[in-house]
VMD Tcl script that builds the backbone (N, CA, C; Angstrom):
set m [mol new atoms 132]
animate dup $m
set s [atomselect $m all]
$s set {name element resname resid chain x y z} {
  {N N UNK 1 A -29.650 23.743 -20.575}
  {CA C UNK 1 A -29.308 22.521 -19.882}
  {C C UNK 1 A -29.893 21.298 -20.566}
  {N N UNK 2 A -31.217 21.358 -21.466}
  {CA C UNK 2 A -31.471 20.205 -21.937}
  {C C UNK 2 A -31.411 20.047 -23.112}
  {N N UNK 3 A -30.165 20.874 -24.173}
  {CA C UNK 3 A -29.664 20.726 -25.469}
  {C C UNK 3 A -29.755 19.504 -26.155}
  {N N UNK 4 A -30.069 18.956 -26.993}
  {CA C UNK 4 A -29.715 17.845 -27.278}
  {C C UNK 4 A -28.070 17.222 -27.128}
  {N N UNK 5 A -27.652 18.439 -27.898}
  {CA C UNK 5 A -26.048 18.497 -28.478}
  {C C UNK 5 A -25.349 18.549 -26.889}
  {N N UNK 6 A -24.654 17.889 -26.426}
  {CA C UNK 6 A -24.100 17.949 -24.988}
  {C C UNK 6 A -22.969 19.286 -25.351}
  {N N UNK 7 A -22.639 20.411 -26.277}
  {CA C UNK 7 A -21.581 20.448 -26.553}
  {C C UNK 7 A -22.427 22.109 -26.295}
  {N N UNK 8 A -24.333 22.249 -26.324}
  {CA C UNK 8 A -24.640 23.251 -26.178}
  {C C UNK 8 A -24.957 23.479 -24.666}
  {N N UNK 9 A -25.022 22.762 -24.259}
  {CA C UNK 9 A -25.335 23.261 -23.019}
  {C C UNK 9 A -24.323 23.599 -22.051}
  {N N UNK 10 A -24.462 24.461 -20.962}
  {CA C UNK 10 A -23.708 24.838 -20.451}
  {C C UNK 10 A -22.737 23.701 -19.223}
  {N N UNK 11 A -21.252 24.566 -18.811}
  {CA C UNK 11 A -20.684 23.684 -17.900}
  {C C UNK 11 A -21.159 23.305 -16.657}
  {N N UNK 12 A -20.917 22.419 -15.391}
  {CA C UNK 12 A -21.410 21.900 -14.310}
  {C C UNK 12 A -21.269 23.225 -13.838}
  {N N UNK 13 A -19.632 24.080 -13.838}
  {CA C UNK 13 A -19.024 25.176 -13.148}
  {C C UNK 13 A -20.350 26.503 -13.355}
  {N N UNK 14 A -21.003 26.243 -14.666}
  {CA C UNK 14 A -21.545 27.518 -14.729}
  {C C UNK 14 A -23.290 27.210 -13.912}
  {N N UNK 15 A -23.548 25.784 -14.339}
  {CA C UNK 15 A -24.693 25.540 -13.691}
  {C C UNK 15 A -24.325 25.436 -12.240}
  {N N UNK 16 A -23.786 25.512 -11.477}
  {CA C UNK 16 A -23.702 25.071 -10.120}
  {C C UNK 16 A -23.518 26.798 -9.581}
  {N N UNK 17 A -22.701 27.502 -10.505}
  {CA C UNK 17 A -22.705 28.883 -9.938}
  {C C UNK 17 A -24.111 30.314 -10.162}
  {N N UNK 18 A -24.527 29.735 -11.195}
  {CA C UNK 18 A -26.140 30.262 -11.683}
  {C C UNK 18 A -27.028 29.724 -10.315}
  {N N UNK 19 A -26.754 28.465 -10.184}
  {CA C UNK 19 A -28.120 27.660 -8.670}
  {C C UNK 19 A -27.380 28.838 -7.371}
  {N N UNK 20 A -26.040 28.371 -7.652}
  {CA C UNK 20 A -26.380 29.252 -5.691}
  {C C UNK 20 A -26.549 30.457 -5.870}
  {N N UNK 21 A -25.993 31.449 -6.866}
  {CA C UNK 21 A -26.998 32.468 -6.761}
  {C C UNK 21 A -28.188 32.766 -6.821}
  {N N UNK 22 A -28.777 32.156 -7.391}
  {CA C UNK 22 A -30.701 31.796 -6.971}
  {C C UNK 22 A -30.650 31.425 -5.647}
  {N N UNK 23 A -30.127 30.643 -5.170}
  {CA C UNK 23 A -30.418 29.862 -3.608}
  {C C UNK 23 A -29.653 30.965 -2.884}
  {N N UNK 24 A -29.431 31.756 -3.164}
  {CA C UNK 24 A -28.307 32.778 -2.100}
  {C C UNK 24 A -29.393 34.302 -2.023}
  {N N UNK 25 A -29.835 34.177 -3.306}
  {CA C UNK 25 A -30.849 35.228 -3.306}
  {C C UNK 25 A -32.304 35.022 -2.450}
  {N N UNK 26 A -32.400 33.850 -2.383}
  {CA C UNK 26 A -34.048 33.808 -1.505}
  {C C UNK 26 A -33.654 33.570 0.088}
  {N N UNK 27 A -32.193 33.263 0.316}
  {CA C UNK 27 A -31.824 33.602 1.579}
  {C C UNK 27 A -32.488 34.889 2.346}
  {N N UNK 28 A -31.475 35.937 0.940}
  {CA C UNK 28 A -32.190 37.093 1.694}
  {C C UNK 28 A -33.351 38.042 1.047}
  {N N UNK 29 A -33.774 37.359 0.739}
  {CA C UNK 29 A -35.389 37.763 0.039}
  {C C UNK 29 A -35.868 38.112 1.499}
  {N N UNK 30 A -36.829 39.206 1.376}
  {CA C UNK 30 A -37.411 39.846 2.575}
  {C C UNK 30 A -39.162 39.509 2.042}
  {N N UNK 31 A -40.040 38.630 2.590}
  {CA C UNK 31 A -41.287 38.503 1.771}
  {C C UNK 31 A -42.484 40.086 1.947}
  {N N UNK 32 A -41.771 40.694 3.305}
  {CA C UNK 32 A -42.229 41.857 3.160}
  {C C UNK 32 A -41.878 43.213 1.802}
  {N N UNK 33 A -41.330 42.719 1.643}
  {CA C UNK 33 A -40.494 43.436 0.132}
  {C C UNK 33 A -41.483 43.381 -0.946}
  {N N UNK 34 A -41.967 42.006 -0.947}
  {CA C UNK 34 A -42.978 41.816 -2.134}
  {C C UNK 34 A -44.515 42.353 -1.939}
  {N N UNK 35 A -44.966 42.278 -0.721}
  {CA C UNK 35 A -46.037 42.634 -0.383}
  {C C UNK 35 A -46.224 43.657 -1.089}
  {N N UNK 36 A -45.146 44.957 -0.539}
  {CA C UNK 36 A -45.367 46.304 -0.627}
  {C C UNK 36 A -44.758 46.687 -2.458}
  {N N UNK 37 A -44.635 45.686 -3.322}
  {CA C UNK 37 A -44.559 46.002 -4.191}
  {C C UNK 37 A -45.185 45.973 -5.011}
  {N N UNK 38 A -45.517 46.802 -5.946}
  {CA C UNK 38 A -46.348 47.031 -7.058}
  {C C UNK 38 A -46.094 46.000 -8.566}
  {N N UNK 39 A -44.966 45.528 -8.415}
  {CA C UNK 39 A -44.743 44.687 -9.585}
  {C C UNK 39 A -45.001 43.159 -9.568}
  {N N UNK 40 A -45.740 43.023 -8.645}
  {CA C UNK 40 A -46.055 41.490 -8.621}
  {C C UNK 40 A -47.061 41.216 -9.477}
  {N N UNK 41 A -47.028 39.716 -9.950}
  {CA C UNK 41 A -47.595 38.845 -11.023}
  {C C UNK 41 A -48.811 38.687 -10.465}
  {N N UNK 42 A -50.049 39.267 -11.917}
  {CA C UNK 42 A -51.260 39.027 -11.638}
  {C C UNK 42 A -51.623 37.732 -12.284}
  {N N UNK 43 A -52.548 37.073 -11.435}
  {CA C UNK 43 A -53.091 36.096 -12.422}
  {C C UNK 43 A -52.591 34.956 -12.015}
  {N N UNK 44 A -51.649 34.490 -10.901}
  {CA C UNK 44 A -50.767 33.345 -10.612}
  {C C UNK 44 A -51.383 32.941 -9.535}
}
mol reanalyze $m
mol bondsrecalc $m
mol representation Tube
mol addrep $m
């Protein structure tokens, strides 16, 4: 997204459809999910 070249970065269509799937995913993010998981980030 912050290419210099406007010609590398991607379309509005693809950035706008990349965000709501992030924003669609923490909808249903369960924070109990993470608790009980073993792969969480040490050190943060």
């Amino acid at each position: 997204c912050v290419a210099r070249e406007p010609r590398g970065r991607p379309s509005m269509d693809g950035v706008f459809v990349t965000l709501s799937a992030v924003y669609n995913s923490t909808l249903d993010w369960d924070p109990s999910d993470y608790s009980n998981s073993r792969s969480s980030i040490v050190g943060r």
